[in-house]
C-alpha positions in Angstrom: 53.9 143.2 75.1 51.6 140.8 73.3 50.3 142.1 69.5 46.8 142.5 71.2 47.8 144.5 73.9 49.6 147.0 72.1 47.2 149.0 69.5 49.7 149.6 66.8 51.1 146.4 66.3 47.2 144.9 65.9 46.3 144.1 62.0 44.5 147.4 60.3 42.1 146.6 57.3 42.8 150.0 56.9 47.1 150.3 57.0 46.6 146.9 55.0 44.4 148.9 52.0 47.0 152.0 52.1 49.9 149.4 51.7 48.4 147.2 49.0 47.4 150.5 47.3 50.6 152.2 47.8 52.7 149.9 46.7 51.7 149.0 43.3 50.9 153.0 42.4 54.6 153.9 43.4 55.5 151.2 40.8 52.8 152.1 38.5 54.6 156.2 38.7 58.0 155.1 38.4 57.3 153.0 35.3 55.1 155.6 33.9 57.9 158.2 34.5 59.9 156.0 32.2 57.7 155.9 29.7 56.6 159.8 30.2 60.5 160.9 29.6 60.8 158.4 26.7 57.7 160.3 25.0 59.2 163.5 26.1 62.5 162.8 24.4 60.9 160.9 21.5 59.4 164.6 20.9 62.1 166.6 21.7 64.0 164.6 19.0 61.2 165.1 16.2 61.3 168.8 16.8 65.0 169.4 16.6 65.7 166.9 14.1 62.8 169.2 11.7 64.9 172.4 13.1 68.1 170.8 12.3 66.8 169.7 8.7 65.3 173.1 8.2 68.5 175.1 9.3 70.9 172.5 7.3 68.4 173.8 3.8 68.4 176.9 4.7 72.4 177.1 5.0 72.5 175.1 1.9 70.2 177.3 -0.4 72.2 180.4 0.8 76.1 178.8 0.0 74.8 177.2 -3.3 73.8 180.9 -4.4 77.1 182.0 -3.1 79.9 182.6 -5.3 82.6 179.8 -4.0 85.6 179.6 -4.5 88.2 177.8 -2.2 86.8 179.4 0.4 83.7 181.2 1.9 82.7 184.8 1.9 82.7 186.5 5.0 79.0 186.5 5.1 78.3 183.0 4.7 81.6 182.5 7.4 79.6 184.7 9.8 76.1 183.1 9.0 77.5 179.7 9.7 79.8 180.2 13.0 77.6 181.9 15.1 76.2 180.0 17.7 75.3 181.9 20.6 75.6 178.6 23.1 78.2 177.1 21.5 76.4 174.0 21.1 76.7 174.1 16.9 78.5 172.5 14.3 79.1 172.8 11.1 81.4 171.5 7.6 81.1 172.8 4.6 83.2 171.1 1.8 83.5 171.4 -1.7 83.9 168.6 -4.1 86.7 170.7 -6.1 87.9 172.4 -3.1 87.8 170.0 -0.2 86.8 172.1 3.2 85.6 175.8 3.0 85.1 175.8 6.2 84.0 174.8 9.5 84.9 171.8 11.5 87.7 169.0 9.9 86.5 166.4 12.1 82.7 166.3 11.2 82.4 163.9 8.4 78.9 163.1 6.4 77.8 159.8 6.8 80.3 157.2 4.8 77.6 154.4 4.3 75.1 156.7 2.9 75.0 157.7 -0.8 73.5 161.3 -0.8 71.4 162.3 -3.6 72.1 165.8 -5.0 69.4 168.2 -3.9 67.2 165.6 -1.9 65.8 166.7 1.7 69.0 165.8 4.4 70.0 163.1 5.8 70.2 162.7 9.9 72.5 160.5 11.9 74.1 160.3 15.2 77.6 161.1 15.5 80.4 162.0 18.2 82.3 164.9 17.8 85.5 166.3 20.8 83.5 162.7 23.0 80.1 164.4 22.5 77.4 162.2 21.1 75.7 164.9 18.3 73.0 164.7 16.3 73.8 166.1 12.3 72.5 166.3 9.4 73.8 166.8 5.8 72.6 167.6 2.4 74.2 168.1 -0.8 73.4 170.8 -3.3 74.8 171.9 -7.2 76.4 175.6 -7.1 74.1 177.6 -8.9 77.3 179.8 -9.8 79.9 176.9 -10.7 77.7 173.9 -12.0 80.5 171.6 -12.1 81.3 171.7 -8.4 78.7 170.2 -5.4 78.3 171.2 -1.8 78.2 169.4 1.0 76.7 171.1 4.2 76.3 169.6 7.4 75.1 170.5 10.5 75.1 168.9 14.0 74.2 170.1 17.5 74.1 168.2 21.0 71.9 166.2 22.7 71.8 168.4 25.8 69.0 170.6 25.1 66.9 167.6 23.6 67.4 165.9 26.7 66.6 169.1 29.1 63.5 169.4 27.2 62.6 165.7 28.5 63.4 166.2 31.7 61.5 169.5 32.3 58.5 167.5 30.8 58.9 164.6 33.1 59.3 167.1 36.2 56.1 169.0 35.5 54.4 165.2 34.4 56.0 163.7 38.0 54.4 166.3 39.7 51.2 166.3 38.7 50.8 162.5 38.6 52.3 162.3 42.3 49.3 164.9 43.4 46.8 162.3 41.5 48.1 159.9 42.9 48.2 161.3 46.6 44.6 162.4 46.1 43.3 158.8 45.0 44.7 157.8 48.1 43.4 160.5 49.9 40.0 159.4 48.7 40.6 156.3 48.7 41.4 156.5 52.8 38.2 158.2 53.2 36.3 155.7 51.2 37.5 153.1 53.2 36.4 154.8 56.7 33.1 155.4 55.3 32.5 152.2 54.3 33.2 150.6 57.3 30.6 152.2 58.6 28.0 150.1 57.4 29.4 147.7 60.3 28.3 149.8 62.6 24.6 148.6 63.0 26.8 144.8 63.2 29.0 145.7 65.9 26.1 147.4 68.1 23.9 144.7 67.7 26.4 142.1 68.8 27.3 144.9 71.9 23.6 144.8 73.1 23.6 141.0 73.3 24.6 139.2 76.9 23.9 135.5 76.4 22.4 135.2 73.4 23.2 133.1 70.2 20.8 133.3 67.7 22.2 134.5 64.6 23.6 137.4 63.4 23.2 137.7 60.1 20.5 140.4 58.5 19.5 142.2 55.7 22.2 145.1 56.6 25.0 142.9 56.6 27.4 143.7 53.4 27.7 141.0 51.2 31.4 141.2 51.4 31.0 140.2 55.5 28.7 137.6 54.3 31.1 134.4 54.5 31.7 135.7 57.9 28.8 136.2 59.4 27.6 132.4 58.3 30.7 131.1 59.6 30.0 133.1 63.2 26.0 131.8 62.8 27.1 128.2 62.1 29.8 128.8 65.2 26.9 129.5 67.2 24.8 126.6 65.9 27.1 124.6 67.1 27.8 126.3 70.3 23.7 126.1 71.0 23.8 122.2 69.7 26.9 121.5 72.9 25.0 124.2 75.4 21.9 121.7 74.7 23.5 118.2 74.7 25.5 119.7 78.4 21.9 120.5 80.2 20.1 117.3 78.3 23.0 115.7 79.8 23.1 117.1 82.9 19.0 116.1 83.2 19.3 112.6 82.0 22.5 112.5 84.7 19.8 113.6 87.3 17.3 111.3 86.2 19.1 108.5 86.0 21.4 108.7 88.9 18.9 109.7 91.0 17.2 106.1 92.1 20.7 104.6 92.4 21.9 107.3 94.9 18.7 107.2 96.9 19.4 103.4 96.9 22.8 104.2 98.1 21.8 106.4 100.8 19.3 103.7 102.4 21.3 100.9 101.9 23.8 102.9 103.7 21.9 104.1 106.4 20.1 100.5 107.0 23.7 99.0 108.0 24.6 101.9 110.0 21.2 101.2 111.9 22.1 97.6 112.3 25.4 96.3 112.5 25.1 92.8 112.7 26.8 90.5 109.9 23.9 89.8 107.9 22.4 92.9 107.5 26.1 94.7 106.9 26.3 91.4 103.9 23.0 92.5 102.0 23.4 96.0 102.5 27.1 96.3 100.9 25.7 93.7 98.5 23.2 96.1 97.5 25.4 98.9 97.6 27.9 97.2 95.0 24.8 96.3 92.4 23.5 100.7 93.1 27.3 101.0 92.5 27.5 99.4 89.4 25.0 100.6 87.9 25.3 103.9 88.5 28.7 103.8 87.0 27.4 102.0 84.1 24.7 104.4 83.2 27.5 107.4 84.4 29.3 105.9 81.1 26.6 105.2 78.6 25.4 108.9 79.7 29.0 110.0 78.5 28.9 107.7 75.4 25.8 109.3 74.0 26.7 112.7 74.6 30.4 111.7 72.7 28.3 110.2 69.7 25.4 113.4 70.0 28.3 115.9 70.0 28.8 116.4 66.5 29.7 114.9 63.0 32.6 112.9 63.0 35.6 115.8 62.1 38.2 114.7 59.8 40.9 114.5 61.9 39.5 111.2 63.2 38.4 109.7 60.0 40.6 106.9 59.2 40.4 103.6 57.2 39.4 100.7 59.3 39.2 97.3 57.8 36.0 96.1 60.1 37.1 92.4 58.8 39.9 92.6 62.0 38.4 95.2 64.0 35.2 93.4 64.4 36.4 89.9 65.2 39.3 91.5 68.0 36.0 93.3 69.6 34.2 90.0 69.9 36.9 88.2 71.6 37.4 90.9 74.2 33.7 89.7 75.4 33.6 86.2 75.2 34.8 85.3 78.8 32.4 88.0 80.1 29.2 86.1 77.6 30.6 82.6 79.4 30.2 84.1 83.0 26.5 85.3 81.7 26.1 82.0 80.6 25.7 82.9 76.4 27.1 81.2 73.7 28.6 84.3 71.9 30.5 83.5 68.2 31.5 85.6 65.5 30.4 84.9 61.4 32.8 86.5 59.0 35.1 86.9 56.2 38.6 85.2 57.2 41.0 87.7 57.9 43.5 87.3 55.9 40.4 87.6 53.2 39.5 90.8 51.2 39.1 93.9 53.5 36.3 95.0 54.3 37.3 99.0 54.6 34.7 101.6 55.8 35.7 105.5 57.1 35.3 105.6 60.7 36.9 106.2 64.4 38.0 103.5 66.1 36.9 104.2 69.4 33.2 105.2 68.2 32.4 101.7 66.4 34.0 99.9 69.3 31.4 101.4 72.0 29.1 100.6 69.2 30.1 97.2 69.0 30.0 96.9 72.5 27.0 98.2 73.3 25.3 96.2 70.7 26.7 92.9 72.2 26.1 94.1 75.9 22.3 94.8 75.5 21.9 90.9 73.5 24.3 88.8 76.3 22.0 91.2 79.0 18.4 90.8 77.5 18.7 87.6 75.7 19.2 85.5 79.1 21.5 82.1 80.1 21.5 79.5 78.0 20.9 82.1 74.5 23.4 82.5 71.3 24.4 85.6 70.1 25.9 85.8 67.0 28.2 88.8 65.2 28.4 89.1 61.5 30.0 90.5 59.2 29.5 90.5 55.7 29.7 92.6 52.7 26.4 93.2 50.5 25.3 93.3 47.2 24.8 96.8 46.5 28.5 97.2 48.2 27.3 98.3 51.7 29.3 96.5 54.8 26.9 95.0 56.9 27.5 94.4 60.9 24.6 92.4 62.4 24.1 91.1 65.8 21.5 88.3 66.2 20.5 86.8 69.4 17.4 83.9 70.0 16.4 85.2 73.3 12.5 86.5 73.9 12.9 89.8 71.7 10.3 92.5 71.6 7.1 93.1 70.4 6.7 93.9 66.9 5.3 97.0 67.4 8.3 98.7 69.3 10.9 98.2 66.9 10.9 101.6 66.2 11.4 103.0 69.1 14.6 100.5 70.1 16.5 103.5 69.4 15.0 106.1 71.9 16.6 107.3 74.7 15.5 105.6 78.0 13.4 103.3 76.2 13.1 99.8 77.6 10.3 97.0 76.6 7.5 96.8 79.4 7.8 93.3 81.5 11.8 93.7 80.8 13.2 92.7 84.3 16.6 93.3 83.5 18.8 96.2 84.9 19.9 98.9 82.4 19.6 102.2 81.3 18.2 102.1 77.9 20.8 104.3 76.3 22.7 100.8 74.5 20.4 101.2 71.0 20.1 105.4 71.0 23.9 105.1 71.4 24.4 102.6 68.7 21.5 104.4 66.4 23.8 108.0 67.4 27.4 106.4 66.3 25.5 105.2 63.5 24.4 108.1 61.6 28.0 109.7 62.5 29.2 107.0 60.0 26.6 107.5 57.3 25.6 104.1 58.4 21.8 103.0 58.4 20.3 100.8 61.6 18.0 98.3 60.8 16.2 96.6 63.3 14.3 92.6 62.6 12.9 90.3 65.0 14.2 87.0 65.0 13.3 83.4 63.6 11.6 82.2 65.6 12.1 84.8 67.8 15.1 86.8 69.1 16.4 90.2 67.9 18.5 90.8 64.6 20.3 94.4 65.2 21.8 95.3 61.8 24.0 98.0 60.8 25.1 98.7 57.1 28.0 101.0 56.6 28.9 102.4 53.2 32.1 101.2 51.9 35.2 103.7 51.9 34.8 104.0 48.0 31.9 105.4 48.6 32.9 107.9 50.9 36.5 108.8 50.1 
């Protein structure tokens, strides 16, 4: 089963917040028990080391008012070997008697020179392979001052270490119910904050057909980049839904008269077979045929250039210094059969390019529709002429010039309309050439400029910015 079919294998904003959260806290508790049991041990340590130092005087006051000889009194032995736990040690050694008693193999500190009745020294030892932890202090005899004492003291590391560990065990537990309630909370944050979607969600449920946008003053700000992206979607959808019925009117309009044409044509030879009338009416029917063809494609041409801007997967770098020049060739035989002298001005091209961004396919129906409407308006026996040439300010300009009769100065702005034609034109077409060229235009960031001719004629200019400019 697919991921949306099955609801627990869908993405949850909510699983996703619990992991993200989870994660990172269980790392967060482990280091902090680290750091909680080294805190607990570092104090452990200070307290027994100031026990250990205190006991260590304390056995060393009461031996240095003790009358030594080579050994120890019983009270002193009995003072100094019990150790209910068995976790003590002890030496006491006498610098004219050696050992009085206690342990042979716990030794002061060889690198340290002990001061006579200073506070004691601590240092980590081993003792039977237990690490210990000891301390030593030497002190005169009161009773013999020529001889000095040397007590020492050491216990294990066991009951610093349980110490730690019962503080980490009661800090664990506490942090882990901290931490399992900030979840907690954090859960239900989460699920009461999505709420504010709510009023979203039912507002898009009550809609059928609409796409006007979504966005309003309840929307969280965090949704925000969202919601614009779904409005713009729906800009966009709205923008096609009206090209496909503008299309789908003009496609009625204009295919309308030809069809009707059709139909009586058709219907005139079925009512009379003979030779001459079957001649002009499938004559007839081959010019409807044409032209609704043609305007069938210019229809489709427009709505391509009206769609949208021009994405980037079909930006490209064209050199229009060999695009245009290939284009113009393609329509010289059909300019001969119309009887126009059609010719191309332009950098060589082997020359310097003449780059712009663009699609290739747009600027040749451009091209092409610019050259169709001057070899079909401008008449046999007219020149049109294509040129290229790159301008001052660095713009590319593309103009088509013909010397045919041109158009009143009056309606060169509206050359570019859809469906426009000039009044008294006798000429068959659809008037979509210039909108389409004026649409593919703008797609490019390209400006259409349109002059009447000397002495007459029409100059059709399009200046492109370079690919510098754009790139």
């Amino acid at each position: 089963m697919s991921p949306s079919g099955n609801p627990q294998l869908r993405p949850s904003l909510r699983r996703r917040l619990l992991v993200f959260l989870m994660i990172p806290m269980a790392v967060l508790l482990l280091l902090d028990a680290m750091l909680t049991y080294g805190i607990a041990l570092a104090y452990a340590n200070r307290v027994h080391d100031h026990d250990l130092s205190n006991d260590t005087l304390s056995l060393a006051t009461l031996l240095s008012n003790d009358a030594l000889g080579s050994e120890l009194s019983p009270q002193a032995k009995f003072l100094l070997e019990y150790d209910p736990d068995n976790r003590g040690y002890f030496s006491v050694r006498s610098a004219k008697h050696g050992l009085l008693a206690g342990s042979e193999r716990l030794q002061a500190p060889g690198s340290t020179v002990l001061a006579t009745n200073a506070k004691p020294t601590l240092y980590n030892t081993e003792l039977d392979t237990h690490e210990v932890r000891a301390a030593t202090v030497q002190r005169l005899s009161l009773k013999d001052p020529g001889d000095t004492l040397t007590i020492t003291v050491a216990e294990t590391l066991r009951d610093r270490h349980q110490q730690a560990r019962e503080i980490l065990i009661l800090a664990t537990v506490m942090q882990t119910l901290l931490i399992f309630s900030v979840l907690w909370l954090v859960w239900f944050g989460v699920n009461h904050g999505l709420r504010v979607l709510n009023p979203l969600t039912e507002r898009l449920a009550r809609r059928s057909h609409e796409l006007t946008p979504i966005g309003g003053v309840d929307v969280p700000q965090e949704i925000l980049p969202l919601t614009r992206t779904i409005d713009a979607l729906f800009a966009r959808l709205r923008s096609m839904l009206a090209l496909h019925d503008r299309f789908i009117a003009d496609a009625a309009h204009q295919l309308r008269t030809p069809l009707a044409g059709l139909s009586l044509h058709v219907d005139r030879a079925l009512a009379d077979p003979r030779p001459d009338t079957m001649t002009d009416a499938l004559s007839h029917i081959r010019r409807l045929t044409q032209r609704a063809a043609r305007t069938s494609s210019q229809l489709l041409a427009l709505t391509r250039a009206q769609a949208s801007p021009m994405d980037v997967v079909d930006r490209d770098q064209l050199d229009l210094g060999r695009l245009v020049p290939e284009v113009v060739s393609l329509r010289v035989h059909e300019a001969l059969h119309a009887g126009v002298d059609l010719g191309y001005e332009g950098p060589p091209v082997a020359g310097s390019p003449l780059c712009i961004i663009g699609d290739v396919a747009s600027l040749q129906d451009l091209l092409d529709n610019l050259i169709d409407n001057s070899v079909r308006y401008a008449g046999r026996g007219s020149a049109v002429t294509v040129s290229l040439q790159q301008r001052r300010d660095g713009d590319i300009s593309l103009s088509v010039e013909d010397d045919g009769p041109g158009v009143a100065p009056q309606l060169l702005p509206r050359l570019s309309e859809r469906f426009f034609r000039a009044p008294g034109n006798t000429e068959e077409g659809s008037g979509l050439g210039l909108a389409i060229v004026q649409r593919i235009a703008e797609r490019h960031q390209a400006e259409v400029v349109y002059r009447l001719g000397e002495p007459h004629g029409l100059n059709v200019e399009v200046r492109f910015p370079p690919a510098a400019k754009i790139s």
